[in-house]
KEKE-3310 file (N, C-alpha, C; in steps of 0.2 Angstrom, whole numbers, plus 5000, padded with zeros to 4 digits):
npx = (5166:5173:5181:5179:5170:5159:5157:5154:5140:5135:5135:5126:5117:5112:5111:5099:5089:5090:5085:5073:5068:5067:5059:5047:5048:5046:5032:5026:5030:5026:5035:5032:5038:5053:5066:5069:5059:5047:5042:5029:5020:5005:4991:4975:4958:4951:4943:4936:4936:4931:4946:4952:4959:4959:4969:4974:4987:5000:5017:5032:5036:5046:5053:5048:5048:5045:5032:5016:5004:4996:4989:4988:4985:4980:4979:4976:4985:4995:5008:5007:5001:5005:5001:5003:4999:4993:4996:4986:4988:4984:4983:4994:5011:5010:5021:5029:5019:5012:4999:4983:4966:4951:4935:4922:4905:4903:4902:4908:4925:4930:4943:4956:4973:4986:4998:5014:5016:5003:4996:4979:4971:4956:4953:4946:4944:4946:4945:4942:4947:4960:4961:4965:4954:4958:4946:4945:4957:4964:4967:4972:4969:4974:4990:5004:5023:5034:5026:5026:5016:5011:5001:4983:4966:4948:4930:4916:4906:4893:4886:4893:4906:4922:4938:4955:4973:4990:5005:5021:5031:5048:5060:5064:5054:5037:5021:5009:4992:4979:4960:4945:4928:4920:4918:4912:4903:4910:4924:4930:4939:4935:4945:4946:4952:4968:4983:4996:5009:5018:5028:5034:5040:5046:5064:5076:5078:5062:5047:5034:5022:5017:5007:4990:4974:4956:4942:4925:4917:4927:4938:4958:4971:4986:5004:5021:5037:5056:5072:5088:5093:5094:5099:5094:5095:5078:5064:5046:5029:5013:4999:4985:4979:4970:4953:4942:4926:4908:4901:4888:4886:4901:4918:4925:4940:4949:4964:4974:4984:4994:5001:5001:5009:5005:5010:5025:5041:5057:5065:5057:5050:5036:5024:5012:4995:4979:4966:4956:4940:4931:4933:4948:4954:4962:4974:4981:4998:5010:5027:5039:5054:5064:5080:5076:5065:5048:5037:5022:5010:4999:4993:4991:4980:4976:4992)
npy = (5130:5116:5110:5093:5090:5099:5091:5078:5083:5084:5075:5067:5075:5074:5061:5058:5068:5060:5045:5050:5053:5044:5034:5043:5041:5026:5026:5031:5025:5009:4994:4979:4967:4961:4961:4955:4947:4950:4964:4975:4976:4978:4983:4979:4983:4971:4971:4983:4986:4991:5001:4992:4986:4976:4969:4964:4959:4959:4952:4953:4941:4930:4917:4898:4895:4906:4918:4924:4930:4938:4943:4956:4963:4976:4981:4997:5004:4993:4986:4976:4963:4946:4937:4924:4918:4903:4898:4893:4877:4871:4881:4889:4895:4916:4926:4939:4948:4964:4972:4976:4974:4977:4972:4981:4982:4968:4950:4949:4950:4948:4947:4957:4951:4959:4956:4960:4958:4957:4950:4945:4940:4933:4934:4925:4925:4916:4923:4918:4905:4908:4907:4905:4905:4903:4913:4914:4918:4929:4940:4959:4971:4974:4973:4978:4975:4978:4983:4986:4986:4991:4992:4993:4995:4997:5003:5007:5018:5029:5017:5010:4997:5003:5000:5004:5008:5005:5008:5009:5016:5025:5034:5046:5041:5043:5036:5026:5029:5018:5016:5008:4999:4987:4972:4960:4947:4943:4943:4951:4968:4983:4991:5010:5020:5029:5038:5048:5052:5060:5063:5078:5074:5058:5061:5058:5038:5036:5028:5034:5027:5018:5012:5014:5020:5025:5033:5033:5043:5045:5053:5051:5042:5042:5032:5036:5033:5029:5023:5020:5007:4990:4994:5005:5023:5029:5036:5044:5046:5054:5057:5067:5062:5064:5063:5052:5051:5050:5051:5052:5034:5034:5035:5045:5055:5067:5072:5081:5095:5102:5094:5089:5087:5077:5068:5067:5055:5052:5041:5028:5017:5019:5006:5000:5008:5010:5017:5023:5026:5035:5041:5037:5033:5036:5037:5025:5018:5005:4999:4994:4991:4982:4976:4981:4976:4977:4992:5002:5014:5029:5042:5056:5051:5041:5041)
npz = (5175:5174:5157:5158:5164:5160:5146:5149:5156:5144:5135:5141:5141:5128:5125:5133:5124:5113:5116:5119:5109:5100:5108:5105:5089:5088:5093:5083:5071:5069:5070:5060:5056:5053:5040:5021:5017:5022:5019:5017:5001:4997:5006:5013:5022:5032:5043:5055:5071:5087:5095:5086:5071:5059:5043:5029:5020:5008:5000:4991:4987:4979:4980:4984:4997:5004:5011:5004:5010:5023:5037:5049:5064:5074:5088:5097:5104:5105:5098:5082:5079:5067:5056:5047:5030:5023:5004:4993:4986:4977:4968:4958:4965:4967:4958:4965:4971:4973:4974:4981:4986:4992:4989:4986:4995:4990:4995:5012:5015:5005:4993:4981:4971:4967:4953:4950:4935:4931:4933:4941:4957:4963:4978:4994:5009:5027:5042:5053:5054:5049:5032:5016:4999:4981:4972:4957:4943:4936:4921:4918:4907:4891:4892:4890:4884:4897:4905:4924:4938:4951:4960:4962:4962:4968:4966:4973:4964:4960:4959:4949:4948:4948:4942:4946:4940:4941:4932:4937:4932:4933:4938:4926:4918:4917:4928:4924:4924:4923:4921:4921:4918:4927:4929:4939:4941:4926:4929:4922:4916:4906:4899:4901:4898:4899:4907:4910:4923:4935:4949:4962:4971:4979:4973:4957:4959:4959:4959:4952:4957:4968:4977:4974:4979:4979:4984:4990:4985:4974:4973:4973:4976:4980:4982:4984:4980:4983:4983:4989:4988:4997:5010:5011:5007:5011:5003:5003:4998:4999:4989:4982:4967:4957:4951:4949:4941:4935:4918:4913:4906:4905:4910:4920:4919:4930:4932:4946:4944:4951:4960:4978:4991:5003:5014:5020:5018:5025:5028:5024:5016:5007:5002:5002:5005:5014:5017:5030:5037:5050:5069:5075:5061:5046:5033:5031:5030:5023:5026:5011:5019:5013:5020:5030:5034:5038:5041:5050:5047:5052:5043:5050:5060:5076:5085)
capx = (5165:5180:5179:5177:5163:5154:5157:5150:5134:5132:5134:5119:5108:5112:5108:5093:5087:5091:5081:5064:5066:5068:5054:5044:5048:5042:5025:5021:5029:5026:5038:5028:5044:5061:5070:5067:5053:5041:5042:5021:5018:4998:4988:4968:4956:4948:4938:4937:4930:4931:4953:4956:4961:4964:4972:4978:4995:5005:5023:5032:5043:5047:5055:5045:5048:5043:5024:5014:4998:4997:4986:4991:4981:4982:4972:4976:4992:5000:5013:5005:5000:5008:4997:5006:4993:4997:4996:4982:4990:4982:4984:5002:5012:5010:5027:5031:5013:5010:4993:4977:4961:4944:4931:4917:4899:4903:4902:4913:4932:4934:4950:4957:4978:4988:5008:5017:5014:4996:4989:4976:4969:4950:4954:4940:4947:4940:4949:4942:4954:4964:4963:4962:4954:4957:4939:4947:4960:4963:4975:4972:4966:4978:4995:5011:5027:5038:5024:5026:5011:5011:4994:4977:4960:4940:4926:4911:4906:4889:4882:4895:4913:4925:4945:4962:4978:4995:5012:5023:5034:5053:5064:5061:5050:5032:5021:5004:4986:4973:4956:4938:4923:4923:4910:4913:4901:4914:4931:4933:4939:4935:4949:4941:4958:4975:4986:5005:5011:5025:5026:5040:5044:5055:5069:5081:5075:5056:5043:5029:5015:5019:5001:4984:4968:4950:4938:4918:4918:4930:4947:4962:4975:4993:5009:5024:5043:5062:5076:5095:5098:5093:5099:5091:5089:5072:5060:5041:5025:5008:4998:4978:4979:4964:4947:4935:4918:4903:4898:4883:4888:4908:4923:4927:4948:4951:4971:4977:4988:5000:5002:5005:5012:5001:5014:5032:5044:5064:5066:5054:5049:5028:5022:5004:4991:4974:4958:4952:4937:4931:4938:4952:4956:4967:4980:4987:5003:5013:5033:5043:5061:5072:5083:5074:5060:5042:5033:5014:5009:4991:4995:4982:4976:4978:4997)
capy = (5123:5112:5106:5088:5091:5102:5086:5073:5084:5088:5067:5063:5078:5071:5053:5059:5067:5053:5043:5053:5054:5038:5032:5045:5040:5019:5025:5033:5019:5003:4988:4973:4960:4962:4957:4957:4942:4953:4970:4976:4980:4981:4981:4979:4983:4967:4973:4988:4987:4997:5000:4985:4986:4969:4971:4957:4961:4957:4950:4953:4939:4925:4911:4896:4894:4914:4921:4930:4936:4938:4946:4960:4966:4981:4983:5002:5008:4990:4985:4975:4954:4945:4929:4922:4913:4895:4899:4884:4872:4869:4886:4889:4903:4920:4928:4947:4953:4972:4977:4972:4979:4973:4972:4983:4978:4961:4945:4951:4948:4945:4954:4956:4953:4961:4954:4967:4957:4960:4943:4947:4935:4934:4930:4924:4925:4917:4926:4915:4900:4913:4903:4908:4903:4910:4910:4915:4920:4933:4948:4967:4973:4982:4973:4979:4973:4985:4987:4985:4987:4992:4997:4992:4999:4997:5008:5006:5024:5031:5011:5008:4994:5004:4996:5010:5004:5010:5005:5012:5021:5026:5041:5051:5038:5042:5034:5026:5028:5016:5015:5004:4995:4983:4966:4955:4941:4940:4945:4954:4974:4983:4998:5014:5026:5032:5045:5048:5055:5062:5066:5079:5071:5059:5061:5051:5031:5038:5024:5036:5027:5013:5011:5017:5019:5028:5033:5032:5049:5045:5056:5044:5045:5037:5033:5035:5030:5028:5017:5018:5000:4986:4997:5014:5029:5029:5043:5043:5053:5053:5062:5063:5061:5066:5064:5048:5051:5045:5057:5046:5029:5036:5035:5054:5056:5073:5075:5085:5096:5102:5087:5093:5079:5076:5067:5063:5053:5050:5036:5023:5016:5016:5002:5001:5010:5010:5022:5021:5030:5039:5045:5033:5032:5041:5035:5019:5016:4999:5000:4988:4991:4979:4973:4984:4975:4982:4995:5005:5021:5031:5047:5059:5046:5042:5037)
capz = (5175:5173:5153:5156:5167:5152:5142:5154:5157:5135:5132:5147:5138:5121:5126:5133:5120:5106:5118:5120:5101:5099:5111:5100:5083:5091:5095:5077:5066:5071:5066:5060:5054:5050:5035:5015:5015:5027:5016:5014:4995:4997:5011:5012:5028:5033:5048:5059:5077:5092:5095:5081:5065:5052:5035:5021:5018:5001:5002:4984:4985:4972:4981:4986:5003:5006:5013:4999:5011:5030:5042:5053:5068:5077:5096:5101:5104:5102:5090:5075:5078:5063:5057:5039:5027:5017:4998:4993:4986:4971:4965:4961:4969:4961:4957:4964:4972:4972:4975:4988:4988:4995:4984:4989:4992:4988:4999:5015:5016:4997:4988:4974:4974:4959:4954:4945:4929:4928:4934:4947:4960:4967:4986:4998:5018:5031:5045:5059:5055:5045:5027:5009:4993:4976:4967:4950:4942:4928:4920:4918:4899:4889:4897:4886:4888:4900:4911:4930:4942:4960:4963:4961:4970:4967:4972:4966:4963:4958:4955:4945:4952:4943:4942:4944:4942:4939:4931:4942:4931:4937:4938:4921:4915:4921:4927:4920:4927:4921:4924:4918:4922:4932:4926:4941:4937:4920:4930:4918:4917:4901:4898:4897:4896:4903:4907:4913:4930:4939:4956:4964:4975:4980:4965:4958:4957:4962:4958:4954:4960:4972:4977:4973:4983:4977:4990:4987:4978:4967:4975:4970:4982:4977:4986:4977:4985:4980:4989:4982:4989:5003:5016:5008:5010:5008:5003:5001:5000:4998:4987:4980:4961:4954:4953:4947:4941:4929:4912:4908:4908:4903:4918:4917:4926:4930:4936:4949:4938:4956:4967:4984:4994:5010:5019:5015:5025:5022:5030:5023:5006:5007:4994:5003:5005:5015:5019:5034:5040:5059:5072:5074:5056:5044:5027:5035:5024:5026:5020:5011:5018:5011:5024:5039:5036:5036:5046:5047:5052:5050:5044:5053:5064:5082:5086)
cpx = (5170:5176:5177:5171:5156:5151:5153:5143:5130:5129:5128:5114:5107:5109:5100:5088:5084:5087:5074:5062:5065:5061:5048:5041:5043:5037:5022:5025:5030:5028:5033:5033:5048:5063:5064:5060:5047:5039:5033:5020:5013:4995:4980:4965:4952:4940:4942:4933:4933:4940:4955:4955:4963:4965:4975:4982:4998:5011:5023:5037:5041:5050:5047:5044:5047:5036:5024:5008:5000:4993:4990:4986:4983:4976:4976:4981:4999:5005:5008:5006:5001:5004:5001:5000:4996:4992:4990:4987:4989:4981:4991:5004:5013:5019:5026:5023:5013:5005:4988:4973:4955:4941:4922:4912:4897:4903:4909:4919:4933:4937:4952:4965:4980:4997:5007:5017:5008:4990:4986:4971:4961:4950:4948:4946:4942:4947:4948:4947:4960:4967:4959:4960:4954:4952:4941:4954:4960:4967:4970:4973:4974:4986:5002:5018:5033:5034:5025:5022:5011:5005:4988:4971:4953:4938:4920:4907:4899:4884:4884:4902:4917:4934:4948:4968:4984:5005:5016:5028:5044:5056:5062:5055:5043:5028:5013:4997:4980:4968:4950:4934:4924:4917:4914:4912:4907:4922:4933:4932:4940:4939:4946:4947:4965:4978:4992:5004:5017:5024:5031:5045:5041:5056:5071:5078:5068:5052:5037:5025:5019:5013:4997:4978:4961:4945:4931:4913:4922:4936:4949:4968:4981:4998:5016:5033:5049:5067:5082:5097:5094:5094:5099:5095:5085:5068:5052:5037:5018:5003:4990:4980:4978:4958:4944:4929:4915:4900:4893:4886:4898:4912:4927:4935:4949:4957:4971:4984:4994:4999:5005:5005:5009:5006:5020:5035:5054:5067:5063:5052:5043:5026:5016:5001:4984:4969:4955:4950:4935:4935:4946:4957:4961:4969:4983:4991:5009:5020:5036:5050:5065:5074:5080:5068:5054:5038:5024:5015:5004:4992:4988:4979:4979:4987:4995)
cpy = (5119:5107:5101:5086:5092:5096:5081:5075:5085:5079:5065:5068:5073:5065:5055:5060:5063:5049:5043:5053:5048:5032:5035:5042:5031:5021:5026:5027:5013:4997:4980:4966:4963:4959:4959:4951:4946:4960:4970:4980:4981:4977:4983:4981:4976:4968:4977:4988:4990:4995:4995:4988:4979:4970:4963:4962:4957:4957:4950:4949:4933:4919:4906:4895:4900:4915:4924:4932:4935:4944:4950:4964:4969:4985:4990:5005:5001:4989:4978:4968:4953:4937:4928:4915:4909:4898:4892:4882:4868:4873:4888:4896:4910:4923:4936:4950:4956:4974:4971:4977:4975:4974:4975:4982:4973:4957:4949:4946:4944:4950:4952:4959:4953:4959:4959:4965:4958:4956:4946:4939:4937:4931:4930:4922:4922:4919:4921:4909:4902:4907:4906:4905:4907:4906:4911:4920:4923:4937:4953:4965:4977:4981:4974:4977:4978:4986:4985:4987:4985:4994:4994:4993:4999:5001:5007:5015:5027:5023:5008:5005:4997:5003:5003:5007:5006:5005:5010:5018:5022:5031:5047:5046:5040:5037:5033:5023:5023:5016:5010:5003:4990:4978:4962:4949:4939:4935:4949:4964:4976:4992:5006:5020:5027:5039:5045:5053:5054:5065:5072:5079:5065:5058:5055:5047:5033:5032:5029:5034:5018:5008:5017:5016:5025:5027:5034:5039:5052:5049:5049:5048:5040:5037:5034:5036:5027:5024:5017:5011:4997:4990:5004:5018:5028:5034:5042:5048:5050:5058:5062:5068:5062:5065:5057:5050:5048:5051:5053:5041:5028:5036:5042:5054:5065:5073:5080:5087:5100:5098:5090:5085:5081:5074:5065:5060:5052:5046:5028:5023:5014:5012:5002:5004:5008:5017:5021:5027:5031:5039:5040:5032:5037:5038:5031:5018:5012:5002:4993:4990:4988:4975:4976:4982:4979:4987:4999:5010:5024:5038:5051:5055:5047:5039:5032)
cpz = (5171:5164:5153:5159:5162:5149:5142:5153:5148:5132:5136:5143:5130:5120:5128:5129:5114:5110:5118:5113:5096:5100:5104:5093:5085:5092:5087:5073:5068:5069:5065:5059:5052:5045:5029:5014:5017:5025:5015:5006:4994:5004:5008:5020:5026:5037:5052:5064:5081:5095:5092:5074:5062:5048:5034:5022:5015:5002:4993:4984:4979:4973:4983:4992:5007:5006:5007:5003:5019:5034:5047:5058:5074:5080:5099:5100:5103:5098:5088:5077:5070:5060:5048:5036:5022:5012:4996:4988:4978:4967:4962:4960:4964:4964:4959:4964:4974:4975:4979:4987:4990:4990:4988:4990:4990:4996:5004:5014:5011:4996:4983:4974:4965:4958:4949:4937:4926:4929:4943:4950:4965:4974:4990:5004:5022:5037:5052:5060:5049:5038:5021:5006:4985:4972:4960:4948:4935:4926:4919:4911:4898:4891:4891:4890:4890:4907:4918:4936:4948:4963:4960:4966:4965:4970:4968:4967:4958:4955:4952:4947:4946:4947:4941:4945:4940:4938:4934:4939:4937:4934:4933:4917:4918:4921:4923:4924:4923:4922:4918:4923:4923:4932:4931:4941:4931:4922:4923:4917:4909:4901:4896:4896:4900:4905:4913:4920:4931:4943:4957:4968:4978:4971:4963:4955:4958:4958:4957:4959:4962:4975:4977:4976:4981:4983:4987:4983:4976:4970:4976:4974:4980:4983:4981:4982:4981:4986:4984:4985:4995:5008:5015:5006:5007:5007:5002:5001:4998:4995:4983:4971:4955:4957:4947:4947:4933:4925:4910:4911:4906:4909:4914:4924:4924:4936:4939:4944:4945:4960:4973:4988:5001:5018:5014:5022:5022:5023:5029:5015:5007:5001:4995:5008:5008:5017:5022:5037:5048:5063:5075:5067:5053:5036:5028:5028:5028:5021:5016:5011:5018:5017:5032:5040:5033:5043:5045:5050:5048:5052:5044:5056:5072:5083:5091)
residu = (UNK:UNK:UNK:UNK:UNK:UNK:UNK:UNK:UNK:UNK:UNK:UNK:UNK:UNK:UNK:UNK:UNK:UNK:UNK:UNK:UNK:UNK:UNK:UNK:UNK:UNK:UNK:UNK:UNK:UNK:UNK:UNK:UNK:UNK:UNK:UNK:UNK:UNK:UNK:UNK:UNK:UNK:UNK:UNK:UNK:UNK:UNK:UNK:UNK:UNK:UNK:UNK:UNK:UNK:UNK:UNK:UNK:UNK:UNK:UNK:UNK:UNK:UNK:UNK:UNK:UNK:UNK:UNK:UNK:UNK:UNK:UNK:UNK:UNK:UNK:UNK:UNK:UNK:UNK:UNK:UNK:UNK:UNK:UNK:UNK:UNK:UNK:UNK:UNK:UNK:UNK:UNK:UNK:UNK:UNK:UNK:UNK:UNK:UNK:UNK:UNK:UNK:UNK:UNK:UNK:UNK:UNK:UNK:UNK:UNK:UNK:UNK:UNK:UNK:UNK:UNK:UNK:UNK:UNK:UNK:UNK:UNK:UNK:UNK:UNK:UNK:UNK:UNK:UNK:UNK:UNK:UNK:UNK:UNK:UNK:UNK:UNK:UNK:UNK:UNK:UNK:UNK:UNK:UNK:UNK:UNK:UNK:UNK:UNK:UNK:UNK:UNK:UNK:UNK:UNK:UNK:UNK:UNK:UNK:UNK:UNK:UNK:UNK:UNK:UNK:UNK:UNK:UNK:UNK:UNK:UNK:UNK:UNK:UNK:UNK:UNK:UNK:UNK:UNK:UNK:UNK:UNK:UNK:UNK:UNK:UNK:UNK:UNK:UNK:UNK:UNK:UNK:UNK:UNK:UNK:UNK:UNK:UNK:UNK:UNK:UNK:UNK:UNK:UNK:UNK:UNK:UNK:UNK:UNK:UNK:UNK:UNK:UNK:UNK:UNK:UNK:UNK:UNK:UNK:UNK:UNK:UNK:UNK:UNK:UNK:UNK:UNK:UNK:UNK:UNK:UNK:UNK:UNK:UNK:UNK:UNK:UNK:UNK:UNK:UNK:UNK:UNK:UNK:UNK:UNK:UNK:UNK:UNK:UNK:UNK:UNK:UNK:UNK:UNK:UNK:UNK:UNK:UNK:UNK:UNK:UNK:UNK:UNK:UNK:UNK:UNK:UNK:UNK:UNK:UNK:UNK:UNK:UNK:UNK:UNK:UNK:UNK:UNK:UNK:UNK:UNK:UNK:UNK:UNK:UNK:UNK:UNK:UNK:UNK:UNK:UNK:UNK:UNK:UNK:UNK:UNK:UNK:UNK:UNK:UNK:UNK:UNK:UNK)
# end
């Protein structure tokens, strides 16, 4: 076969492939907006009904003219409906928000949004003319100065709403797991202890803990993610943490002392985290990639 023949036939299979792989790679990560304003740094579940999916999603920016929350809804095998929600008005905007979590056994489609400073936000959602209010505002116990938090997750676990929260930590720095009680009538969380973390992966600029999420017995499941710049690389992983439980009326943490990475990926930087139950569900993790935008993907779930 005449070389440039060879050539011809190797470029059509090559194309080919990078195609099917490409197709591929589109069905499991799902793009939800492009660009550095649309990046996810915590998401929540809203509601779960038969092929749907709704999440709150955290935007960590800082200008005024930039979304801080916004709805994402996801029917089947689609790609991901995009709804951006006005900040009220009379609240003024929070600076660099991190974390989202629902607040369990409370009034539905209340949550609770965390800025890397430590001030947290009691969110009331009405999803039908997609509008928020913040019923109180307040900070995290114990807030020193250095810290930077990416993560925050409730559960209320044996009877008791118990707070986890985590300063994110960077490369040799680890980072810092906190936990307490959780007095909602007060808003307020009463520190019941700490403890440091380092993951093995990703290296380098590594964020330990990007987000945190606790399932209703008490497994604490983290994300944890690095980025050498706006156009990456990016690395991530996911990993369960430890262990929450109640000694008496004490918040008893037992670490995982080898962290095995559940999922990793090299091409994204996951900031949030959710835990979604049945046959449909899985680890849904949203990214924030800088200039490429944001994407989701539900690892162990249906593509």
């Amino acid at each position: 076969m005449p070389r440039f023949l060879r050539l011809i036939i190797n470029i059509v299979v090559l194309s080919a492939l990078l195609l099917i792989s490409q197709q591929v790679w589109a069905q499991v990560w799902r793009p939800v907006r492009g660009g550095i304003p649309f990046g996810i740094s915590g998401m929540a579940l809203i509601e779960q009904q038969s092929n749907t999916l709704d999440f709150l999603i955290a935007h960590d920016n800082k200008q005024k003219n930039q979304g801080r929350l916004a709805i994402i809804s996801i029917k089947s095998k689609n790609q991901p409906e995009y709804f951006p929600l006005s900040w009220p008005n009379n609240i003024e905007l929070p600076i660099d928000l991190e974390a989202l979590t629902s607040v369990p056994e409370k009034t539905k489609f209340s949550f609770i949004a965390l800025s890397s400073s430590g001030k947290a936000y009691y969110i009331r959602l009405e999803p039908a003319n997609k509008t928020i209010s913040i019923i109180k505002e307040f900070n995290l116990p114990g807030i020193i100065q250095g810290n930077n938090f990416e993560s925050f997750g409730l559960q209320n676990i044996d009877g008791k709403l118990v707070a986890i929260w985590g300063h994110r930590g960077e490369g040799e720095q680890p980072a810092t797991i906190f936990w307490g009680m959780f007095d909602l009538a007060k808003y307020q969380i009463t520190l019941a202890g700490y403890a440091n973390l380092k993951v093995p992966f990703p290296s380098g600029k590594v964020r330990h803990i990007s987000d945190i999420k606790v399932d209703p017995v008490g497994i604490v499941y983290i994300t944890s993610a690095s980025d050498a710049g706006d156009d990456g690389p990016f690395q991530s992983a996911v990993y369960v943490a430890g262990y929450l439980g109640l000694r008496g009326n004490k918040i008893a943490w037992r670490q995982n002392p080898q962290l095995v990475p559940l999922y990793r990926s090299n091409y994204h930087k996951i900031e949030g985290m959710e835990l979604i139950s049945g046959a449909e569900g899985g680890v849904i993790v949203g990214t924030d990639d800088e200039n490429l935008g944001s994407y989701i993907y539900i690892v162990g779930g249906s593509s």
